[in-house]
N, C-alpha and C positions, 0 to 999 in steps of 0.2 A: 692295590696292596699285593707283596708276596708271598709268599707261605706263611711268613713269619710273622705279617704282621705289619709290616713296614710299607709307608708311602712307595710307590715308584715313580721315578720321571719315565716318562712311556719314550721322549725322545733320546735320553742316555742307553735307554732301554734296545730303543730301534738299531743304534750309532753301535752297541756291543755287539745287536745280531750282524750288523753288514762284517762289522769288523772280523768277525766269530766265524759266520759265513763258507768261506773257501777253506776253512777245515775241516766243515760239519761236513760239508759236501765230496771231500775227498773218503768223508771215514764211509757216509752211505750210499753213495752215488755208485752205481754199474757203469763204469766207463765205457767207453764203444771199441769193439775190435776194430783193428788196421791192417789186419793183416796181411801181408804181400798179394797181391792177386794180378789181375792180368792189366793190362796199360791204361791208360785212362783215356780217355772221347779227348781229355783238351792236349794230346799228342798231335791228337789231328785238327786244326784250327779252322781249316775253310768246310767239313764236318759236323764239325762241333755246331758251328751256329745252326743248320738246318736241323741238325735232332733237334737242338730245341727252338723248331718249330718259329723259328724268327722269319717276319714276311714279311716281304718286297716294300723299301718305305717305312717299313717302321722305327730302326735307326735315325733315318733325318726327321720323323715324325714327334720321338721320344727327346733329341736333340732341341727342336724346336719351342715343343716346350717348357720342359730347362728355360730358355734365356725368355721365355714368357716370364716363367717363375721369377728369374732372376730380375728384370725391369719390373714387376710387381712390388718387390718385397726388398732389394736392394738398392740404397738409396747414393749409390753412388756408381760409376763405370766399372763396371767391370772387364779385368784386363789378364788375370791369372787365375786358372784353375786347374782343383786336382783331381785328378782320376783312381775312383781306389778299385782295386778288384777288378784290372780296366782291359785285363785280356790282349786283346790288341788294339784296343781303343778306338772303335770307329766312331762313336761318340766324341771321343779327342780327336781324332783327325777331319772329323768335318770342324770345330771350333778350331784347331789350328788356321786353317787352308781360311777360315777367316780373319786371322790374324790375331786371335786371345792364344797368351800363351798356355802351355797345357803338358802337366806332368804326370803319367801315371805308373799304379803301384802295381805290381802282380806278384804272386809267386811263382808263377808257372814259366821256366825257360825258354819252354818252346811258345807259348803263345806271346813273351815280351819278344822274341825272336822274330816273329811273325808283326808284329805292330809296328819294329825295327824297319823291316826292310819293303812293308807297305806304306810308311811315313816318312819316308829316305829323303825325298826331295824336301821334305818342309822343317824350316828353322826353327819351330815354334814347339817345336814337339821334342820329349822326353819319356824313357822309362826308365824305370829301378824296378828292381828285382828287392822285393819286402812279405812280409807277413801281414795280413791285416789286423791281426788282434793287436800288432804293437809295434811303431817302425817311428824311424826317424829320417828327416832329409837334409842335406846342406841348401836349403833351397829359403829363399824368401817365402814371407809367407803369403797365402793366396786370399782371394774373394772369394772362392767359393768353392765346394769341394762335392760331388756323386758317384754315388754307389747304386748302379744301373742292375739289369738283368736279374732283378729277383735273388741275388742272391746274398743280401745281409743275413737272413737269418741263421746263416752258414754258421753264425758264433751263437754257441749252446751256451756259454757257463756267462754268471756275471761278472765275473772276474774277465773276461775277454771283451767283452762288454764295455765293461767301465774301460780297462786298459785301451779298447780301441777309441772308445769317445776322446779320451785324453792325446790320444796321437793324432787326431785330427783337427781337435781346437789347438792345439801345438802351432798347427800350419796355417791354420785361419785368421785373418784378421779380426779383431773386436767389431759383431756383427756382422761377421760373415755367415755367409748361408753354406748348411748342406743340405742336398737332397737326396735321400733314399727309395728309393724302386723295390714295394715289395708284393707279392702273389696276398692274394686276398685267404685268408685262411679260414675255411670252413670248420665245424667240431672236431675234435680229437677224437681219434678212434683206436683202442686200445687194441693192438692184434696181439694173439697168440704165435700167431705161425706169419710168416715171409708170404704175400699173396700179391698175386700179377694185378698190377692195375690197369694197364692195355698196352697192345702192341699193335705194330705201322709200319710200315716201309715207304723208307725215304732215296731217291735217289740225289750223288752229286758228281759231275760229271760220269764217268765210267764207273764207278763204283755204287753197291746197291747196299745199303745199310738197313739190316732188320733191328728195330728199336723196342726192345723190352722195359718195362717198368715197374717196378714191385714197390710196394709198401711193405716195412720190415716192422716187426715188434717194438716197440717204447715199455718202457717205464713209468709209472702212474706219477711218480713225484718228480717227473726230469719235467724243464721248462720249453718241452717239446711237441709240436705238431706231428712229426713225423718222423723218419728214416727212409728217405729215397733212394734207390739201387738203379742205377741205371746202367744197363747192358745191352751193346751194342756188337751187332755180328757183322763186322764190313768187309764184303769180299771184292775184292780188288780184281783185274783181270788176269791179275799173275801171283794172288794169295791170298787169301784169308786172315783176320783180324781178328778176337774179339776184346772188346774192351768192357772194364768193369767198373762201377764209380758209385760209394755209398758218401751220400751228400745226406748230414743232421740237419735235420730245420727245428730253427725253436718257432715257439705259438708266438708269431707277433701281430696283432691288431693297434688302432692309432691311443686307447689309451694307456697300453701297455709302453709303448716308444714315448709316451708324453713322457709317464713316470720315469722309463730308466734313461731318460734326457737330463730331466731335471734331479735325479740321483745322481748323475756323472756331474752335476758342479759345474757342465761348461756351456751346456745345451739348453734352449726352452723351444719346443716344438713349438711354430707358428701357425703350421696351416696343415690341413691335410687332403689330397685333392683324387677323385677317383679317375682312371680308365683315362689320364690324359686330357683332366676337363676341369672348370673353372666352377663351373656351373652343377653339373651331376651331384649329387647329393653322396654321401657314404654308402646309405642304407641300399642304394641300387647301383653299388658299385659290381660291377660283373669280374674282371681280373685281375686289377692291380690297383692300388694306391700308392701315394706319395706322399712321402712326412718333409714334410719343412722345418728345418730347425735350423735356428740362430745361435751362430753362439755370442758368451755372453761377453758383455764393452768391457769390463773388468773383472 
């Protein structure tokens, strides 16, 4: 009952707050600064992959199992898939150079630039220049659709959320698969202050890159893990660089992606698989998981 007295239906009730939602959230929400700052890491593409930390193999390894997933769970051939947030798609380009067609999304110029003119010889492959939270293609639609390198949680609000789930079952056929690639998320840790959480140096060809890392302040009620800052000092043999890069992560674990799967109306997570493995249990996942969702035949 309400104040007053009166019966509630609790799901009219739920369907006012979704709806209610993305206003409540504008009036109390701390939105995050953008402010102009210095270039960003994905300027520099061949870079960019070694800060983070990507090693020898594991592309064709992550690749691999993909169309494991994909022959597990899809019950038909797969022939077209999409690439979202796909950089320069080394993931698409080994599935091309097999001959599955492969479209992917980015926003970044220079890194579809970069995917462009490393995928040059093969017909199978495609980019666009999109947004993730919300994009459209003139493309047929696909069997199945990833979002690799950790970084889904890149979308904070559910409003970007919902909006992206709906762009991608757009493109999906009924029961097609997507997979998601995400960092396994330890507790929330409320900081006060902007604090280093380690630094490295990485070298790629002639240039030596000092790699800084900070964890930045959240807000208690944002639906977020963190605030990552990544800074990068690359000194070239005829300059200096530094790059700046504040990347929002929201808290996502496998039952939190189940629920706003099946809030988004298009998705029901299937499966969820740790560290590239069939077998490995959740509870002794060490870095990453993989959510499987279908979308839905009707």
């Amino acid at each position: 009952m309400n104040e007053r007295g009166a019966k509630v239906n609790p799901c009219r009730t739920m369907a006012n707050l979704a709806d209610s939602a993305p206003r409540f959230w504008r009036l109390c929400r701390a939105p995050l600064s953008y402010a102009p700052m210095e270039p960003s890491i994905y300027e520099f593409p061949d870079i960019f992959r070694r800060v983070h930390m990507e090693q020898p193999g594991e592309i064709e390894r992550e690749t691999e199992f993909m169309q494991m997933v994909w022959r597990r769970h899809l019950k038909r051939p797969l022939r077209r898939v999409l690439d979202i947030a796909c950089g320069n798609s080394p993931h698409g380009q080994i599935l091309a150079r097999a001959g599955i067609e492969v479209a992917g999304i980015d926003r970044s110029p220079t890194m579809i630039g970069a995917g462009r003119r490393e995928s040059s010889g093969l017909d199978h492959m495609r980019f666009y220049r999109r947004r993730i939270e919300s994009f459209r293609l003139s493309e047929d639609q696909f069997d199945a659709a990833f979002f690799m390198s950790e970084t889904f949680p890149v979308m904070t609000t559910n409003a970007d959320l919902m909006s992206h789930f709906k762009s991608v079952a757009r493109l999906l056929r009924p029961g097609g698969l997507y997979c998601i690639d995400i960092d396994r998320h330890d507790g929330v840790e409320l900081l006060r202050t902007r604090k280093l959480w380690r630094r490295r140096m990485v070298r790629v060809g002639q240039a030596r890159v000092m790699v800084r890392e900070y964890h930045r302040p959240i807000v208690w009620y944002e639906a977020m893990h963190s605030i990552y800052e990544l800074e990068c000092t690359i000194r070239f043999p005829d300059r200096t660089v530094v790059t700046r890069d504040l990347i929002p992560v929201r808290y996502m674990i496998p039952p939190l992606m189940e629920l706003a799967a099946r809030a988004s109306g298009c998705f029901e997570m299937i499966a969820a698989y740790s560290d590239l493995s069939f077998t490995k249990p959740l509870e002794l996942c060490y870095g990453r998981w993989m959510a499987v969702l279908q979308r839905a035949r009707s």
